[in-house]
Backbone as numpy.savetxt, mean C-alpha at the origin, in Angstrom:
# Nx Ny Nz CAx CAy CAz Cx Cy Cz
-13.72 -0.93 11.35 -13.46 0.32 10.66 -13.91 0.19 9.20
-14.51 0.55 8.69 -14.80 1.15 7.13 -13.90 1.25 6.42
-13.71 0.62 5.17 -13.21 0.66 3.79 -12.62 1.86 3.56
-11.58 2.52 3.44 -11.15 3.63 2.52 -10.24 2.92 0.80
-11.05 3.95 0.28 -10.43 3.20 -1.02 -9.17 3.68 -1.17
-7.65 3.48 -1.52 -6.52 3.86 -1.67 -7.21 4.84 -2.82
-7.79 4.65 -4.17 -7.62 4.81 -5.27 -8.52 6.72 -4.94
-9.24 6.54 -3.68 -9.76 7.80 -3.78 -9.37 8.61 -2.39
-8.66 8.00 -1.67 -8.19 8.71 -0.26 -6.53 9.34 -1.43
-6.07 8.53 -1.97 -4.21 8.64 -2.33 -4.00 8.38 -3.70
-5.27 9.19 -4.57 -4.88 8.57 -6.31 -3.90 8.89 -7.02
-3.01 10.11 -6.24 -1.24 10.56 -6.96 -0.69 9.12 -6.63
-1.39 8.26 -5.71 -0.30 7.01 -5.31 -1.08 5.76 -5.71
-2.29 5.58 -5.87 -2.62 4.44 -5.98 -3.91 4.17 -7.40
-3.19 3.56 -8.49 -4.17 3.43 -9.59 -4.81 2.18 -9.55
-5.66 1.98 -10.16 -6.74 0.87 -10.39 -6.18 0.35 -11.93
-5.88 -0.77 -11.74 -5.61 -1.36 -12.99 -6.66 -2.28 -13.53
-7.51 -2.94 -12.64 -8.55 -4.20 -12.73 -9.21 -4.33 -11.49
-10.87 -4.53 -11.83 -11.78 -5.13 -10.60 -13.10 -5.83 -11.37
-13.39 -6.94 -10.61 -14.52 -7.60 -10.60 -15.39 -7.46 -9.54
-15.96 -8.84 -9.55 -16.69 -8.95 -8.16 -15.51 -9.54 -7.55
-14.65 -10.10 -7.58 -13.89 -10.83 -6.56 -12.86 -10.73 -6.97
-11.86 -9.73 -7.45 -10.82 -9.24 -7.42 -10.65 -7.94 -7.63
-9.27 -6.99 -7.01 -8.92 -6.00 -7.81 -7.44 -5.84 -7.51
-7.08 -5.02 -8.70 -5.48 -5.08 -8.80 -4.95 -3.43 -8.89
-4.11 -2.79 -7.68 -4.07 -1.80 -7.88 -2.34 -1.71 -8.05
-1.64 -0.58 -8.42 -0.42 -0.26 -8.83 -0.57 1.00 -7.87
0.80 0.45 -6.79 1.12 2.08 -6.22 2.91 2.60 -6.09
2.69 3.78 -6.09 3.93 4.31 -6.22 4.16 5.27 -4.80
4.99 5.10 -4.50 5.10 5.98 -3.51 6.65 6.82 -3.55
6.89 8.07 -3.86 7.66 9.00 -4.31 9.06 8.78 -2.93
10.07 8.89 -3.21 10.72 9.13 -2.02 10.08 10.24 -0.76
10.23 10.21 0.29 10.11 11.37 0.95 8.84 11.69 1.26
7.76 10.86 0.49 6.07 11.44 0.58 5.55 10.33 1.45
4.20 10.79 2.03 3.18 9.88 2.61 2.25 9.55 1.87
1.17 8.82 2.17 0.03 8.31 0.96 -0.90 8.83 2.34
-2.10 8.82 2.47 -3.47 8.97 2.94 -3.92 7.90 3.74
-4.66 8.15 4.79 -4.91 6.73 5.67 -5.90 6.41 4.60
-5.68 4.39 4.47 -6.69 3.92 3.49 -6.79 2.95 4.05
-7.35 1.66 3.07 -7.76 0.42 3.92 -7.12 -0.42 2.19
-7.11 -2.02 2.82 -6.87 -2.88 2.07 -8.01 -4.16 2.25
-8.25 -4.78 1.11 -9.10 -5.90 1.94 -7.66 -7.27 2.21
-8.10 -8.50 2.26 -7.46 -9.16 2.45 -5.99 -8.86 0.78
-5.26 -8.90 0.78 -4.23 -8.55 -0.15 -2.91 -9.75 -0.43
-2.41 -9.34 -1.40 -1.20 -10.11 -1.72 -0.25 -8.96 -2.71
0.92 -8.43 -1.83 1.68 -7.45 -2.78 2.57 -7.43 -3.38
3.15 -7.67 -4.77 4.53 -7.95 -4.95 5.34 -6.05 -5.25
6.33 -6.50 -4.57 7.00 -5.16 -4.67 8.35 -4.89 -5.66
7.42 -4.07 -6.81 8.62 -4.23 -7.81 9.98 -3.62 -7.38
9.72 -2.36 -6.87 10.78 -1.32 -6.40 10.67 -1.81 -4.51
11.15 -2.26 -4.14 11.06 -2.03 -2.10 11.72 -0.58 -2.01
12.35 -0.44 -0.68 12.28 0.77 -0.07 12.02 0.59 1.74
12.50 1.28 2.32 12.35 2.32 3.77 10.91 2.90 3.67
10.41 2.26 4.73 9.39 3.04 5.12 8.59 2.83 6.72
7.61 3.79 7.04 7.13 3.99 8.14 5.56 3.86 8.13
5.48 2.39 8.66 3.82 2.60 8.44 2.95 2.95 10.03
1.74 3.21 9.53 1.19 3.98 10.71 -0.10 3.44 10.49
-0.44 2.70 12.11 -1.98 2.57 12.23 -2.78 3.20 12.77
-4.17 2.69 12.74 -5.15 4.06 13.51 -5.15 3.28 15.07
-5.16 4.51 16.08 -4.74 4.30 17.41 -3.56 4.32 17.59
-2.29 4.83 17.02 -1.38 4.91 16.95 0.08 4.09 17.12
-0.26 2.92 17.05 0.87 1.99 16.25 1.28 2.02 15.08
2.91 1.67 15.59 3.39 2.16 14.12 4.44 1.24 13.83
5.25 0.80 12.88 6.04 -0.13 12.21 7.34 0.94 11.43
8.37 0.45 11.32 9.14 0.70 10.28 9.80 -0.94 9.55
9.68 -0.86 8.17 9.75 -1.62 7.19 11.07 -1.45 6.39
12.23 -2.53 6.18 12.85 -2.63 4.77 12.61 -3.31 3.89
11.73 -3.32 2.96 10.92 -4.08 1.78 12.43 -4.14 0.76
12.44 -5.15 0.51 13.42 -5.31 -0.48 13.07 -5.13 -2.01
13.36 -5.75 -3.25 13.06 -4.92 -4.18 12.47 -6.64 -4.81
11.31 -7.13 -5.24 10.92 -7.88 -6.04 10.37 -9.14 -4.86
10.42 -8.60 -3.39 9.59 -8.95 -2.04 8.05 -9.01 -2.54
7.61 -10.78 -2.05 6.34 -10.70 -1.75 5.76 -10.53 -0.51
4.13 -9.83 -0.24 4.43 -9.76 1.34 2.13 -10.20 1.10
1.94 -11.01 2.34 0.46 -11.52 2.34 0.23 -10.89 3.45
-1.25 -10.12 3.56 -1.61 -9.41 4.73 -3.19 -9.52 4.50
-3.35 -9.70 5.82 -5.52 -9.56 6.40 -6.11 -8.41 5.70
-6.91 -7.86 5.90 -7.71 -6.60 5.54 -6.85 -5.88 6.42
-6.85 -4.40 6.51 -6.19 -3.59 7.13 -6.49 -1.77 6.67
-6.21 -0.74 7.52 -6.24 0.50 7.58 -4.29 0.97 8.16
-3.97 1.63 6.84 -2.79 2.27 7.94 -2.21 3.68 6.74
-1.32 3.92 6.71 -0.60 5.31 6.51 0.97 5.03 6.21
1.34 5.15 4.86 2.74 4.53 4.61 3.28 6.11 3.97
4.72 6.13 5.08 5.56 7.14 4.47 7.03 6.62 3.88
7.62 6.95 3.04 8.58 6.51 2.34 9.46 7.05 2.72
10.13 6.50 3.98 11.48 7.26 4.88 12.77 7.52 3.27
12.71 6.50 2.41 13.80 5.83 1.93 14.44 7.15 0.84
15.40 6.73 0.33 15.70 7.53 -0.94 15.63 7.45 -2.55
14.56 5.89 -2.55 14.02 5.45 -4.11 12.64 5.39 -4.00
11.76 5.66 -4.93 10.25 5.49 -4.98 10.28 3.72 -4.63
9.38 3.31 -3.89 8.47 2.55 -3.54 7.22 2.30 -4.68
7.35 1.02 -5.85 6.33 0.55 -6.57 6.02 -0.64 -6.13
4.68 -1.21 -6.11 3.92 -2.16 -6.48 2.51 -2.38 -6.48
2.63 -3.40 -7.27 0.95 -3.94 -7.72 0.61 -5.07 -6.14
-0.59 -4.31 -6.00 -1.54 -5.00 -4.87 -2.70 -5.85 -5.55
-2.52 -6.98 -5.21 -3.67 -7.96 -5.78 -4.35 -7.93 -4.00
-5.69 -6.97 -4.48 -7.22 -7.17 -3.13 -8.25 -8.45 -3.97
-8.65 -9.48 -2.62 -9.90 -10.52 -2.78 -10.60 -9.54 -1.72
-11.87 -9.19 -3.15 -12.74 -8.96 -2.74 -13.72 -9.58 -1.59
């Protein structure tokens, strides 16, 4: 599957703080109650300032529900999915992508 950039599928949710050739560092927020946009990640490392309830969703229709705790690190492959924020606090953190 093809790259979706968070920063241009979900930019109310996902800013660009830093990129090279072989890194980038994005900051996302995710509002109580809202979804973000199907996007993609490359290989990642996320620390989660705020955790939160949520419902993630892949393409072909698998799906996950998550309790991210609050200052949780979490390491994941490249990936495509769809995160809604079941919870009742915004959902922050900075995503470190290797390019």
């Amino acid at each position: 599957m093809a790259y979706i950039d968070p920063t241009q599928s979900s930019p109310n949710n996902y800013k660009l703080l830093f990129e090279d050739d072989t890194h980038r560092v994005l900051e996302m927020t995710l509002p109580a109650g809202t979804k973000d946009n199907e996007h993609s990640h490359t290989s990642e490392l996320v620390y989660f300032i705020s955790g939160g309830s949520a419902h993630i969703s892949l393409p072909g229709g698998e799906s996950m529900d998550a309790d991210i705790p609050d200052e949780h690190v979490m390491a994941h492959e490249a990936w495509t999915h769809t995160v809604e924020n079941t919870g009742s606090k915004d959902i922050r953190a900075i995503i470190f992508e290797i390019q």
